[in-house]
Backbone as CSV, one residue per row, in Angstrom:
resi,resn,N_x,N_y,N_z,CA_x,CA_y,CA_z,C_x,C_y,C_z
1,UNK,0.852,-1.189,0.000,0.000,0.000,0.000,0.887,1.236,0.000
2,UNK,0.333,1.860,-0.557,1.500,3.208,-1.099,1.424,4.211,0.193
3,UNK,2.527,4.684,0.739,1.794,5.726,1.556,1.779,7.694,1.114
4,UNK,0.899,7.904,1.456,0.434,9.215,0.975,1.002,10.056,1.831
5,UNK,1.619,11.455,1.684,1.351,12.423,2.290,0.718,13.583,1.621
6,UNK,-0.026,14.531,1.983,-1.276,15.212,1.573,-0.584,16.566,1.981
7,UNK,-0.478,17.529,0.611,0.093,18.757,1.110,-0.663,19.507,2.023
8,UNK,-0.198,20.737,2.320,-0.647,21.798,2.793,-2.035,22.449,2.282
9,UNK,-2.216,22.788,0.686,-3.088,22.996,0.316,-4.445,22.302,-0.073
10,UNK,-4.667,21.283,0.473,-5.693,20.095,0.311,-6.643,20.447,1.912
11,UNK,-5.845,21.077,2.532,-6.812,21.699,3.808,-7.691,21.995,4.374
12,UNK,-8.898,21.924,4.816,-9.865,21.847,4.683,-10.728,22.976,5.403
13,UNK,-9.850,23.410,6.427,-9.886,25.073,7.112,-8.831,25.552,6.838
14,UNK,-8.980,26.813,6.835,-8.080,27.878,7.047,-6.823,27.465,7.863
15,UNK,-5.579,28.099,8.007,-4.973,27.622,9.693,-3.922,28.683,9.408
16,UNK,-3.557,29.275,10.786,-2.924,30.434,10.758,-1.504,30.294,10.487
17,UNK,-1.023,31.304,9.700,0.273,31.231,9.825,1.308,30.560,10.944
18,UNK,1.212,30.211,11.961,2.003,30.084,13.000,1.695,28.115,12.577
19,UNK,0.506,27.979,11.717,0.355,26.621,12.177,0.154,25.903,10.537
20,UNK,1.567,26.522,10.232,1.388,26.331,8.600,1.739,24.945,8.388
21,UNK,1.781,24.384,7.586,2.035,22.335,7.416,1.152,21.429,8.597
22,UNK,-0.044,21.979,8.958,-1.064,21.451,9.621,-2.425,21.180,8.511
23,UNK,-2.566,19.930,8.483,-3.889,19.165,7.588,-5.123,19.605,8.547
24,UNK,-6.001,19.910,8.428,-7.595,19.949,9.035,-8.049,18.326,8.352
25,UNK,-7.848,17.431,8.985,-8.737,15.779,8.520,-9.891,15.831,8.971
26,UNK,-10.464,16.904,9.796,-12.413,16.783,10.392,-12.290,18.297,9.610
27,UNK,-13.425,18.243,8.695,-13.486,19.728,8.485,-14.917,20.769,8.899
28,UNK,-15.563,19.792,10.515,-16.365,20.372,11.462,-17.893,20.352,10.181
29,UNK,-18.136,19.994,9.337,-19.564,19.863,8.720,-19.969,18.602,8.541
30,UNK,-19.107,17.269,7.999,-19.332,16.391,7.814,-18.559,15.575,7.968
31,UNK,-18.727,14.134,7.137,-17.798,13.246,7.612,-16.937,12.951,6.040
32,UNK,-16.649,14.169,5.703,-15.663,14.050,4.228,-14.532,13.528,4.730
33,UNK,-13.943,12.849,3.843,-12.714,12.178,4.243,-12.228,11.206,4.986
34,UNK,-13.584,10.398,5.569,-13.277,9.369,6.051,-14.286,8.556,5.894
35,UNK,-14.174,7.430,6.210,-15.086,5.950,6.187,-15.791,4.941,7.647
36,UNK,-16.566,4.909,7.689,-17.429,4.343,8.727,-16.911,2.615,8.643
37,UNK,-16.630,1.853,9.370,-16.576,0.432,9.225,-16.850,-0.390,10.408
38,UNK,-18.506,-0.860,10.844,-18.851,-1.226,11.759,-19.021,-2.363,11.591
39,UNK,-18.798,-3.394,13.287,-18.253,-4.753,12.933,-20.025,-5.190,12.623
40,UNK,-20.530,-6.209,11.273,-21.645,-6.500,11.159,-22.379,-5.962,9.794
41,UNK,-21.657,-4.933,9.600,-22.069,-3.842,8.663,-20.757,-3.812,7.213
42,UNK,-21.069,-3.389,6.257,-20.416,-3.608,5.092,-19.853,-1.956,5.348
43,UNK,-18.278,-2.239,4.535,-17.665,-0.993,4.755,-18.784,0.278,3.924
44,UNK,-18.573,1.070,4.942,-18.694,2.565,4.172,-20.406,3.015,4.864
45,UNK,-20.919,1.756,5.449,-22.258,1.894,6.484,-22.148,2.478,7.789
46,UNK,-22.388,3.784,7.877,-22.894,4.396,9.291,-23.687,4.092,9.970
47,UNK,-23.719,2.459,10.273,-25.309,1.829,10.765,-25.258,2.461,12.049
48,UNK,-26.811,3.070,12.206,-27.332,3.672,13.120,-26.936,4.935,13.536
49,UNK,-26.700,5.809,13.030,-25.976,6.803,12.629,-24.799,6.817,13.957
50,UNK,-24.260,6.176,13.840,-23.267,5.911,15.030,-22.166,7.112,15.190
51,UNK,-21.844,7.643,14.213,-20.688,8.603,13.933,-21.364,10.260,12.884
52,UNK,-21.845,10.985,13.974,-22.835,12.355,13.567,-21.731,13.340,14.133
53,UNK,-22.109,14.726,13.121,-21.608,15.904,13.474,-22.075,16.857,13.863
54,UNK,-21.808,17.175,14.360,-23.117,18.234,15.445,-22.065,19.642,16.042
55,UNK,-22.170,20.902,15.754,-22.014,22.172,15.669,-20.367,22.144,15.892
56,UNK,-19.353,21.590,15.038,-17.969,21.494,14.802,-17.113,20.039,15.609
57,UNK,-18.368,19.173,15.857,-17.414,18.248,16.833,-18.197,16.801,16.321
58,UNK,-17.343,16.044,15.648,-17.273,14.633,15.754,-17.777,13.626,16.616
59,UNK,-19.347,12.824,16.679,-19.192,12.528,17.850,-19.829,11.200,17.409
60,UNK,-18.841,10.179,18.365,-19.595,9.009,18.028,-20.961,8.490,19.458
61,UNK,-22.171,8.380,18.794,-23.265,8.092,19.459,-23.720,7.180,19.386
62,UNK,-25.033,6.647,20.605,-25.795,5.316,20.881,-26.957,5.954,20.621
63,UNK,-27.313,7.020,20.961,-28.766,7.405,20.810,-29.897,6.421,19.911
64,UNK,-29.319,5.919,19.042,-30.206,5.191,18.036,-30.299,3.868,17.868
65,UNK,-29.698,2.860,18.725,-29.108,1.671,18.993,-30.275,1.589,19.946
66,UNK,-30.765,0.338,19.906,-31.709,-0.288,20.818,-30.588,-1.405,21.745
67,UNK,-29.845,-1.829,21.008,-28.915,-2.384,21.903,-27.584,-2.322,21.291
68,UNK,-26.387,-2.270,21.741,-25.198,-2.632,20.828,-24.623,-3.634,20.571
69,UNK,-24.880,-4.862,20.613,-24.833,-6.270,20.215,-22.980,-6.273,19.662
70,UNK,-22.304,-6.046,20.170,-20.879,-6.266,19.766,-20.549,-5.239,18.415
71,UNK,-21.612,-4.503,18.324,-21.158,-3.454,16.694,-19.883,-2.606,17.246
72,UNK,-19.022,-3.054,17.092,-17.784,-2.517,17.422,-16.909,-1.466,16.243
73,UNK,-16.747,-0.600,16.290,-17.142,0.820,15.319,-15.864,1.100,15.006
74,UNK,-15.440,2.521,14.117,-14.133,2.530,13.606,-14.327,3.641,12.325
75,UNK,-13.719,4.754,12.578,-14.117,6.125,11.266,-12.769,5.891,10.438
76,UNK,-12.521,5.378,9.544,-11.039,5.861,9.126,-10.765,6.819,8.288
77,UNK,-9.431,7.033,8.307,-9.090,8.094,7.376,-9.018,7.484,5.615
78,UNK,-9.047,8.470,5.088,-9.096,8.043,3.527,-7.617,7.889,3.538
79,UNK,-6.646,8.398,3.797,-5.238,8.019,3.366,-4.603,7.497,4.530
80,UNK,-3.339,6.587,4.264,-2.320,6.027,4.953,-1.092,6.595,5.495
81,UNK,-0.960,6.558,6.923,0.095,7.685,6.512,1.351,6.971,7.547
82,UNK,2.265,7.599,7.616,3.617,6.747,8.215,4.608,7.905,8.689
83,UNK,5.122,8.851,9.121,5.435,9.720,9.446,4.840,10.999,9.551
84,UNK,4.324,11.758,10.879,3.615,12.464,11.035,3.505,12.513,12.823
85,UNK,2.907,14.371,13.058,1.881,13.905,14.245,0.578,14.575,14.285
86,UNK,-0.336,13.809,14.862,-1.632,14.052,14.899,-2.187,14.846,16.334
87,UNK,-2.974,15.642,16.270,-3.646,16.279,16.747,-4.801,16.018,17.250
88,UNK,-5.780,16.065,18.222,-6.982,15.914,18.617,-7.367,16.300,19.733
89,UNK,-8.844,17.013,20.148,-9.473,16.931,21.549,-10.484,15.718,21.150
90,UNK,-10.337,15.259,22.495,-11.686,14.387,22.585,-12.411,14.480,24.190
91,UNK,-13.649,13.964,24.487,-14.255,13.967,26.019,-15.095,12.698,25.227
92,UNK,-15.543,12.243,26.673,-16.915,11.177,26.676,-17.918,11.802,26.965
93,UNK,-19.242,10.865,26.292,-20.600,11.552,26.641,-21.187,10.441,26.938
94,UNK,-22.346,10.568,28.269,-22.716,9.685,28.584,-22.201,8.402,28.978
95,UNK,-23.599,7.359,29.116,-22.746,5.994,29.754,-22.838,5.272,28.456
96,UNK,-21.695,4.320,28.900,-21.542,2.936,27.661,-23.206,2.582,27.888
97,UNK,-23.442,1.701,26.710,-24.229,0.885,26.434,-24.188,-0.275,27.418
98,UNK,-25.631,-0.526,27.599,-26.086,-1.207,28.727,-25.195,-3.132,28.566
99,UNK,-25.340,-3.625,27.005,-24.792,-4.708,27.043,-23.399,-4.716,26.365
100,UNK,-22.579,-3.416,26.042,-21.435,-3.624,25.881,-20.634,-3.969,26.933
101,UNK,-19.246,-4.157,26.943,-18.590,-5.589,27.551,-18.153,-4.061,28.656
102,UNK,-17.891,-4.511,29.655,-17.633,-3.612,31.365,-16.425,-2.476,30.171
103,UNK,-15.096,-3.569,30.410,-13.970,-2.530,30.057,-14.159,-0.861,29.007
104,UNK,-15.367,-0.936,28.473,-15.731,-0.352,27.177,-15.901,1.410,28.293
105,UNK,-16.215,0.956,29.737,-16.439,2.084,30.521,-15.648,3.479,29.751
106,UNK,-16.233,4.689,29.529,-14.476,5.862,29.699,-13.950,5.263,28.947
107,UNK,-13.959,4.394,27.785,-13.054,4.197,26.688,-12.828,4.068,25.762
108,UNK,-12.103,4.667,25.071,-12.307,5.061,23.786,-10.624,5.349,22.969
109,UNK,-10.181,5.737,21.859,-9.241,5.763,21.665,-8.997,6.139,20.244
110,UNK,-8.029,6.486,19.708,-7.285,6.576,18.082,-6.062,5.709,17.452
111,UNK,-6.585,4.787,16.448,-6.043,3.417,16.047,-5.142,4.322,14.641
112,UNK,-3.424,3.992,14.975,-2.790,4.113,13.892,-2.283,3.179,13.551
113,UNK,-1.603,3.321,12.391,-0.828,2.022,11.728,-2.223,1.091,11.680
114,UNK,-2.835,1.565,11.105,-4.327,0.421,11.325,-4.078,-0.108,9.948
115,UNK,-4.975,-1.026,9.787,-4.751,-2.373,8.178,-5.468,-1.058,7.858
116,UNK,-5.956,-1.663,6.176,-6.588,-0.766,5.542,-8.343,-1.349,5.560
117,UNK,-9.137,-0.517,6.202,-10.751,-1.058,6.456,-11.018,-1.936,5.430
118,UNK,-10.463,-1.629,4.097,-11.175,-2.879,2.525,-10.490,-3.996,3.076
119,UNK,-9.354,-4.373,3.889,-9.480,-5.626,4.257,-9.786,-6.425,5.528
120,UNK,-10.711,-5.819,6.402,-11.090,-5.938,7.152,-12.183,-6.968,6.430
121,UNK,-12.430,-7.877,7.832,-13.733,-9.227,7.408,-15.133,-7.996,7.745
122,UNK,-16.229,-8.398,7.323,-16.953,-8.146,7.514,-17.715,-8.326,9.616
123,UNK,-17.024,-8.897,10.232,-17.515,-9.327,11.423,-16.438,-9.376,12.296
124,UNK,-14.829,-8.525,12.155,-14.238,-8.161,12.566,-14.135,-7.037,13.163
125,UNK,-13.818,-6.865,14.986,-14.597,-6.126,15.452,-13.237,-5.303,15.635
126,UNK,-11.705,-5.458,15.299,-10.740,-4.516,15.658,-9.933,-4.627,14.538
127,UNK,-9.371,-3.195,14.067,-8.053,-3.447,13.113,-6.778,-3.811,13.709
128,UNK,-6.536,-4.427,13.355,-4.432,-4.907,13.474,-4.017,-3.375,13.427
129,UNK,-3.580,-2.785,14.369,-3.437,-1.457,14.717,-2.443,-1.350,16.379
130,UNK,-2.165,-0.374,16.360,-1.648,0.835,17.566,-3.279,1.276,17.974
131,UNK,-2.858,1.469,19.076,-3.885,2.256,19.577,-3.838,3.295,21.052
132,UNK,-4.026,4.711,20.386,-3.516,5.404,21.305,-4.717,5.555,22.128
133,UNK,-5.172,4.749,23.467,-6.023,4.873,24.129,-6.712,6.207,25.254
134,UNK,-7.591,6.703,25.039,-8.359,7.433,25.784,-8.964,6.575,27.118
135,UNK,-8.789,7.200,28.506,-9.860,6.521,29.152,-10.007,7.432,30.378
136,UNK,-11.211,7.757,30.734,-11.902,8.765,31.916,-11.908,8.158,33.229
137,UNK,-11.507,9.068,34.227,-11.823,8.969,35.620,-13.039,7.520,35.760
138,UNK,-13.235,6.888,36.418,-14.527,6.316,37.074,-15.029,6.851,38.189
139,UNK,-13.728,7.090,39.316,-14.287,7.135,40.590,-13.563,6.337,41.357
140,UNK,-12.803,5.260,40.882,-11.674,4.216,41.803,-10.876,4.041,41.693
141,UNK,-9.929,5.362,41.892,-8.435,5.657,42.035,-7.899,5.898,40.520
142,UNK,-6.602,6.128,40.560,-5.723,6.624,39.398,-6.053,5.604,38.440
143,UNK,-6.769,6.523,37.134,-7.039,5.780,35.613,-5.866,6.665,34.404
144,UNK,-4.756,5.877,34.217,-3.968,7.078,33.027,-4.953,6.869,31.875
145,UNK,-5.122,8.077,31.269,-5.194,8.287,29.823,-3.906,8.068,28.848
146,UNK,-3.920,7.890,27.578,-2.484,8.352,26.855,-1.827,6.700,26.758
147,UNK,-2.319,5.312,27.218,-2.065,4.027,27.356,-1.720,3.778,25.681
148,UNK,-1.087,2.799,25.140,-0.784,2.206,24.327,-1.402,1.020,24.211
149,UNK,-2.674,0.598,23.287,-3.423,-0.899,23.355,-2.557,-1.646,21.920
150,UNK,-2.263,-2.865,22.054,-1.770,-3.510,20.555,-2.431,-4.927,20.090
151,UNK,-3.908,-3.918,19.183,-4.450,-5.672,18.667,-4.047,-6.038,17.443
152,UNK,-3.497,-6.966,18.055,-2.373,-7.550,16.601,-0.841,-6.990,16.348
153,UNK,-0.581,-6.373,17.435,0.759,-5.747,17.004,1.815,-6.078,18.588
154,UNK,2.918,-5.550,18.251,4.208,-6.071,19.161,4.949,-4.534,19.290
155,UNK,5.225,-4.115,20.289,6.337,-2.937,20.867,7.384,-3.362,21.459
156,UNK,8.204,-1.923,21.515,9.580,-2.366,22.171,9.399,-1.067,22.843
157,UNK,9.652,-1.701,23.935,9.959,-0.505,25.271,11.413,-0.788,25.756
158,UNK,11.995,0.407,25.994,13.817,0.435,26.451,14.448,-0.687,25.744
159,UNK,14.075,-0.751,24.317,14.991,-2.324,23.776,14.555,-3.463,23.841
160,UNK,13.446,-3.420,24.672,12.811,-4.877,24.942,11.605,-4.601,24.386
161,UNK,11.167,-6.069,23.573,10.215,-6.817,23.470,9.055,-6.161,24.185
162,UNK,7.509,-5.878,24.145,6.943,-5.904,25.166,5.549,-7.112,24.594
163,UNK,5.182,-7.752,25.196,3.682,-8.687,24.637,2.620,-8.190,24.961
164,UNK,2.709,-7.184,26.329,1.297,-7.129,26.977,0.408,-6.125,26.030
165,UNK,-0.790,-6.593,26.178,-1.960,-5.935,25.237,-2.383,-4.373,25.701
166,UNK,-1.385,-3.818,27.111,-2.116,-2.416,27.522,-0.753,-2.103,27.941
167,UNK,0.193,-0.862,27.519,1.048,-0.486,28.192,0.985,0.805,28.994
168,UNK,1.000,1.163,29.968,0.330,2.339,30.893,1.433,3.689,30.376
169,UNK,0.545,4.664,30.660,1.615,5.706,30.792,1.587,6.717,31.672
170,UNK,2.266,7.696,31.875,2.231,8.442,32.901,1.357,9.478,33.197
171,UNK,0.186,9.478,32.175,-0.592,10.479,32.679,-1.979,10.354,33.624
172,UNK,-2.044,11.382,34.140,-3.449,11.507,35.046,-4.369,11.176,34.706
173,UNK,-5.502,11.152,35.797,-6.735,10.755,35.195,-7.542,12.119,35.192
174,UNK,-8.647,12.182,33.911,-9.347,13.261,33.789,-10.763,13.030,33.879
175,UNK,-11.600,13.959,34.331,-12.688,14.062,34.471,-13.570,13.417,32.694
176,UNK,-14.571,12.589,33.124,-15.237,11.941,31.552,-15.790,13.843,30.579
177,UNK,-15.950,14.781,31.337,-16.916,15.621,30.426,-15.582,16.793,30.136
178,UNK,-14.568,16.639,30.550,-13.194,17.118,30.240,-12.825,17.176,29.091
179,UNK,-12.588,18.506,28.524,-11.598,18.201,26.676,-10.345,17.865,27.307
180,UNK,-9.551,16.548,26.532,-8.441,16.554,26.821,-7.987,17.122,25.126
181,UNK,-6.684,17.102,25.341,-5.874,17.646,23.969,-4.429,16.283,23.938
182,UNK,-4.792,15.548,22.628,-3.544,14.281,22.830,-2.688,14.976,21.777
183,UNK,-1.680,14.584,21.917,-1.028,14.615,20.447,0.029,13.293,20.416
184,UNK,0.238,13.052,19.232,0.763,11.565,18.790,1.834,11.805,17.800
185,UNK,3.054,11.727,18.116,4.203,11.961,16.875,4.745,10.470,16.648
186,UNK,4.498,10.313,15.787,5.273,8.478,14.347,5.881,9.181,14.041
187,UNK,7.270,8.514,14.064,8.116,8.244,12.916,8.392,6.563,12.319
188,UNK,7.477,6.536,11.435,7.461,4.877,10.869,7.566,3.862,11.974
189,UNK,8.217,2.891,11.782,8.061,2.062,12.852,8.955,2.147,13.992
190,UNK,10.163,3.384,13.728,11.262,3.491,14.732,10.783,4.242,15.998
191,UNK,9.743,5.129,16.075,9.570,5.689,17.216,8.272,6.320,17.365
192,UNK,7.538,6.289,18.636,6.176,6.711,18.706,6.315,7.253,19.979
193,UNK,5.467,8.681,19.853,5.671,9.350,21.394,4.016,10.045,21.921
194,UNK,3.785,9.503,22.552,2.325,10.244,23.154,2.325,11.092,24.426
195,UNK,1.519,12.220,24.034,1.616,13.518,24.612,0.310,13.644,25.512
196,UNK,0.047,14.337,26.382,-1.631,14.864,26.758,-1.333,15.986,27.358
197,UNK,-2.298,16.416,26.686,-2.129,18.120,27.588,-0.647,18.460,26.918
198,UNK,0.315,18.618,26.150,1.120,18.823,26.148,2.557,18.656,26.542
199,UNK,2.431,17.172,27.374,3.317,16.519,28.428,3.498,15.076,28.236
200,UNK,4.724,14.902,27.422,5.009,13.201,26.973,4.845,12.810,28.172
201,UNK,3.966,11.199,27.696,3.766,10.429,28.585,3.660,8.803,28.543
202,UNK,4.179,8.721,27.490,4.843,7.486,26.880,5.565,7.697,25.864
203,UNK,6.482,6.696,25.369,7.184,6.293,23.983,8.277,4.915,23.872
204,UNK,7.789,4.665,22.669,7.988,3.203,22.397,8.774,3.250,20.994
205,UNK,9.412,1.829,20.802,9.627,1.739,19.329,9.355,0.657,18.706
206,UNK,10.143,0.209,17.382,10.382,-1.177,16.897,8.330,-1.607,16.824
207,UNK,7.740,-1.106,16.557,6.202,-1.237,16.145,6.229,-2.368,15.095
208,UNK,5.779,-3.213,15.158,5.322,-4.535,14.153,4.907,-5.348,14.126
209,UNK,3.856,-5.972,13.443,2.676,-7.094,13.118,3.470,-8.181,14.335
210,UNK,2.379,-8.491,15.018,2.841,-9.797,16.382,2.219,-11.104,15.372
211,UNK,3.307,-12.067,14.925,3.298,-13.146,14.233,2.809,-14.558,14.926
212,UNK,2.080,-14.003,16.419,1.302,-14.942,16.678,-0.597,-14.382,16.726
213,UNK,-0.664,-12.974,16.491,-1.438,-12.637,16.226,-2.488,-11.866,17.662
214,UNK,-1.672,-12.279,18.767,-2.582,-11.882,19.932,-3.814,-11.736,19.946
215,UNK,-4.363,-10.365,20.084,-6.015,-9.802,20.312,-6.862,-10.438,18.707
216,UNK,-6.322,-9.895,17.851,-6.334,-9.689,16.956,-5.801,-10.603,15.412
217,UNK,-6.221,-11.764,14.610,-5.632,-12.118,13.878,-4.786,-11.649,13.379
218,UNK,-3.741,-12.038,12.936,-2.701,-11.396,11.803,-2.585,-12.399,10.541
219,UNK,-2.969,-13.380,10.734,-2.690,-14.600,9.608,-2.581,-13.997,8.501
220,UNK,-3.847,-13.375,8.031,-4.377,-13.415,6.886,-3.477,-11.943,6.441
221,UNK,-3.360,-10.843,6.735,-2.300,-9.903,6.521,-0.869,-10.629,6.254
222,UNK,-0.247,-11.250,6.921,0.759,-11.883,7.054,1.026,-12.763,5.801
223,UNK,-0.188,-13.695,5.357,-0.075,-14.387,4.221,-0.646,-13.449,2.548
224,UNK,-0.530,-12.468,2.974,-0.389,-11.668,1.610,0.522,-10.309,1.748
225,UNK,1.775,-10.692,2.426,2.918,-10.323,2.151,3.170,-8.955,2.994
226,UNK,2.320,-8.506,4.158,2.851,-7.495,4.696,4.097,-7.841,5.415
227,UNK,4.754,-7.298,5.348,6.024,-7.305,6.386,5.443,-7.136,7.722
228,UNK,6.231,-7.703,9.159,6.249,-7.779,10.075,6.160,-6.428,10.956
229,UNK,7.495,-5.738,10.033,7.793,-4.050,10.660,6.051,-3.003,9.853
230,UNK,5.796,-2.413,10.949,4.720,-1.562,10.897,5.170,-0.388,10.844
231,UNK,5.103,0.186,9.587,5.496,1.579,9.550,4.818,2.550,8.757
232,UNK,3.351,1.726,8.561,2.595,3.342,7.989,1.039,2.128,8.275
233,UNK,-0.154,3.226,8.068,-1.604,2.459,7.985,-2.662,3.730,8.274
234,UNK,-3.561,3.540,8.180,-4.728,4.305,8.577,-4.961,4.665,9.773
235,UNK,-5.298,6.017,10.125,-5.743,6.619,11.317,-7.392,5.935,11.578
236,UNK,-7.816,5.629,12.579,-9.124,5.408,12.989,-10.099,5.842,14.285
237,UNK,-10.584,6.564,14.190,-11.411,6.980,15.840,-12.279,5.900,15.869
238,UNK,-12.151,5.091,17.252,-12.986,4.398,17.373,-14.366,4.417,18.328
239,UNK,-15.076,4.034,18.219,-16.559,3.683,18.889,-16.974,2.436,19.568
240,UNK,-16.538,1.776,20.656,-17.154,0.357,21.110,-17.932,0.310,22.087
241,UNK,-19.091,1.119,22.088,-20.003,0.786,22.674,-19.806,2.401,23.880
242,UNK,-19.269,3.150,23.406,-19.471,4.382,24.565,-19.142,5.734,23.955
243,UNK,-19.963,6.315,24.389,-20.287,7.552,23.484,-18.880,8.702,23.758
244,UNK,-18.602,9.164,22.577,-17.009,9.908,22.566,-17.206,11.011,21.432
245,UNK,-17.184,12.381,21.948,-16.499,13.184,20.952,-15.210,13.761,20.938
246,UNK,-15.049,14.030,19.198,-13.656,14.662,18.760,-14.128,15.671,18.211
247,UNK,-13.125,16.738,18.639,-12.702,17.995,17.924,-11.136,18.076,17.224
248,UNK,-10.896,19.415,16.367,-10.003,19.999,16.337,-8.748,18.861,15.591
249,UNK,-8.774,18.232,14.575,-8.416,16.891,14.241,-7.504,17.114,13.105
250,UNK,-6.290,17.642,13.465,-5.532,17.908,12.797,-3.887,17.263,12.671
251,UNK,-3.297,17.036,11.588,-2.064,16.319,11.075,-1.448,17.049,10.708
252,UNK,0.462,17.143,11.069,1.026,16.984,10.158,2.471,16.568,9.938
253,UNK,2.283,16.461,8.452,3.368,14.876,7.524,4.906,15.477,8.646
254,UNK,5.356,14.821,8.463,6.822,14.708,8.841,7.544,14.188,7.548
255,UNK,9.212,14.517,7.265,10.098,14.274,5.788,10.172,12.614,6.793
């Protein structure tokens, strides 16, 4: 898969001089530029209008769901990208869905290095992805935001190997109706650094397809020739069962 970078002038707001080589990827009216892919649902279906825009902010909703039966959700970006950093506010709204699975509480997140949604199964509920996790206060002690989730993928922390599926990081916990502000700098598969509020609070390297497949199959990627090393894929906001908006959703490329 080829990877894209998208100049300056393809922009979709304005952006001030000071914040020149910044992409606008939400351009606050609609959902141009990206793709809906809910697990159950054929790509490019917003079943149940799960992912609405409402007066400049991105928000993925239940309102219309009688139940959420495992529809495990996912907006992606139209292009692939592999060096860059991304931009975003997000908060939670409301409670998870009554029969989504407990952990889904306050959580929510942005999937990079994700496969590309056209090869996603139809009843596949996660991409083979990074995932820079969001998650809100509950009420029972220190929850970091800013966590690293890997379904289907393998990190290296200080040189080492890591397997586990949640790597913590150092930030606080925030109130659920709180804008936080993340930011996320890739450089291909050599280095990933996550920010909140403006204050690194993890970073990892050596990012690449886990060849036993963990959370997440890898077989089938694997047997049509991706390489192991992960160094570019689709951005994705995801939706599993608990209501989350994004603002302010901006990129940009790195040489």
């Amino acid at each position: 898969m080829k990877n894209l970078v998208i100049p300056v002038m393809l922009s979709f707001l304005p952006l001030a001089a000071e914040e020149e080589g910044w992409v606008e990827l939400f351009n606050g009216r609609d959902l141009s530029g990206w793709t809906p892919k809910i697990t159950g649902h054929a790509l490019g279906v917003n079943a149940h209008d799960t992912f609405q825009v409402e007066d400049g902010i991105l928000k993925a909703e239940y309102d219309r769901y009688e139940e959420f039966n495992n529809q495990f959700g996912h907006l992606y970006s139209e292009f692939s990208y592999s060096h860059f950093i991304l931009r975003l506010e997000y908060r939670f709204s409301g409670e998870k869905m009554k029969d989504a699975p407990g952990y889904v509480n306050l959580n929510s997140g942005v999937m990079f290095h994700s496969q590309p949604p056209q090869s996603m199964s139809i009843d596949q509920a996660f991409p083979v992805s990074l995932e820079f996790q969001f998650l809100a206060d509950e009420g029972n002690g220190p929850r970091a935001t800013g966590n690293v989730c890997t379904p289907g993928t393998d990190i290296h922390v200080d040189g080492k190997l890591v397997k586990d599926h949640i790597v913590t990081s150092s930030a606080p916990s925030f109130p659920a109706e709180e804008w936080v502000a993340i930011e996320l700098e890739v450089h291909g598969d050599e280095l990933v650094i996550h920010r909140v509020n403006g204050k690194e609070v993890l970073r990892y390297t050596g990012t690449r397809l886990d060849p036993e497949g963990g959370v997440v199959a890898t077989a089938p990627l694997i047997a049509k020739g991706q390489p192991l090393k992960l160094s570019h894929g689709h951005i994705a906001l995801q939706a599993e069962g608990q209501g989350v908006w994004f603002r302010k959703i901006r990129l940009k490329p790195l040489e």
